[in-house]
C-alpha angles and dihedrals in degrees: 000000000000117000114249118240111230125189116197121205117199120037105201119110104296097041095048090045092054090041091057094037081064106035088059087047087067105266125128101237140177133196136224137189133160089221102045114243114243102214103035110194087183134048104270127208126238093234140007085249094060085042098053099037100075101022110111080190129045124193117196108192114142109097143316088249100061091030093103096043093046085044091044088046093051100038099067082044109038115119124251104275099010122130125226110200118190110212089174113128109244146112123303081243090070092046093050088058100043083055086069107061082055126074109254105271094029099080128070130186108223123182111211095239142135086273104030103234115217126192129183145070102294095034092114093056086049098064095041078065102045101027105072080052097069112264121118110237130177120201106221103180144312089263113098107222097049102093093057098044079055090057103047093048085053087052093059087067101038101043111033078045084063091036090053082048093057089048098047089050096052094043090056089040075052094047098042094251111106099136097044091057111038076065091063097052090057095044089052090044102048083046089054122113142128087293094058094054091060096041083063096056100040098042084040085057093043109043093027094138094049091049096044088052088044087060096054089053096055090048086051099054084037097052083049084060096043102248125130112199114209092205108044098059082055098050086044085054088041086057088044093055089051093043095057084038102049083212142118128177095245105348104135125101120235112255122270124249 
């Protein structure tokens, strides 16, 4: 089997480390990227235009904000039959739009993910080609836009959960109690497991006024300390919302024997 060509758009960390990762896995690879990296690990091309022409895969991962030039660049470029595939972070609405410099079965929207998750309708053609060369995919569904939509969500758990970590931390610096606390947050994250994510939802469903009032409290003991916490206001206001919906996404037991 032929190696794939790969051409790799963007060389800061993430895309040198991809382009290696898949250089070492056996592909012939080059690299791009508009400010030339200083320390190249793969070959690099002289232009976007060299990088792109004999590529029968192209790999954007540089940022959301240069996603549409780099697209833009390759599409007018990209070889018959080659795939471009965006990993940027962004909305489905950019890919979307990216999409539509492509014809219809050259681009593919990629979330940069472990797995990577890869939507559109030639998703499927992207992994058979990156797959035998060591990276985990998951095919989501033919719709671009999909994948990303996959990885924000996904953001609003991973990174309001660090964000509620910061706050937590400054409002015990705040409190005095750094070292107590920085104990309980080992102690809830070692306990946590699929169990604990449905106890939140169904005790969340079922004690909503309590913790709502519970909330109030806290911004009250914080605002005597001066300290203004940007995350506990908004989960009052979640519990409020519960409260006046009497609903929560999953939130039921399952009925007893």
């Amino acid at each position: 089997m032929t190696s794939p060509r790969i051409a790799v758009l963007g060389q800061a960390a993430a895309g040198a480390a991809l382009a290696v990762r898949l250089q070492s896995a056996g592909a012939s690879v080059v690299g791009f990227d508009h400010a030339a990296p200083k320390r190249p690990q793969v070959e690099q091309a002289a232009s976007l235009a060299e990088a792109v022409a004999m590529a029968d895969v192209v790999l954007s991962l540089n940022s959301s904000a240069h996603a549409l030039t780099y697209a833009r660049d390759a599409a007018a470029r990209l070889a018959p039959n080659a795939l471009f595939a965006d990993l940027n972070p962004g909305p489905p609405r950019l890919k979307e739009n990216l999409a539509e410099l492509f014809a219809h079965d050259a681009f593919v929207d990629v979330a940069d993910l472990d797995p990577f998750l890869v939507a559109g309708p030639s998703g499927r053609r992207l992994i058979d080609v990156l797959a035998p060369l060591g990276l985990a995919m998951e095919l989501v569904s033919d719709r671009v836009g999909d994948a990303a939509a996959h990885a924000l969500t996904r953001s609003i758990l991973t990174k309001c959960m660090a964000g509620v970590v910061v706050d937590y931390m400054w409002a015990a610096e705040k409190m005095g109690l750094t070292e107590w606390a920085y104990g309980e947050l080992q102690r809830e994250f070692d306990s946590m497991d699929a169990e604990t994510a449905r106890a939140f939802l169904r005790e969340s469903g079922r004690d909503v006024k309590r913790r709502e009032i519970e909330m109030l409290d806290v911004v009250e003991m914080l605002e005597s300390v001066d300290y203004h916490s940007l995350f506990v206001p908004p989960t009052q206001l979640v519990y409020n919302k519960v409260y006046h919906s009497i609903k929560v996404p999953y939130s039921q037991t399952e009925p007893e024997d």
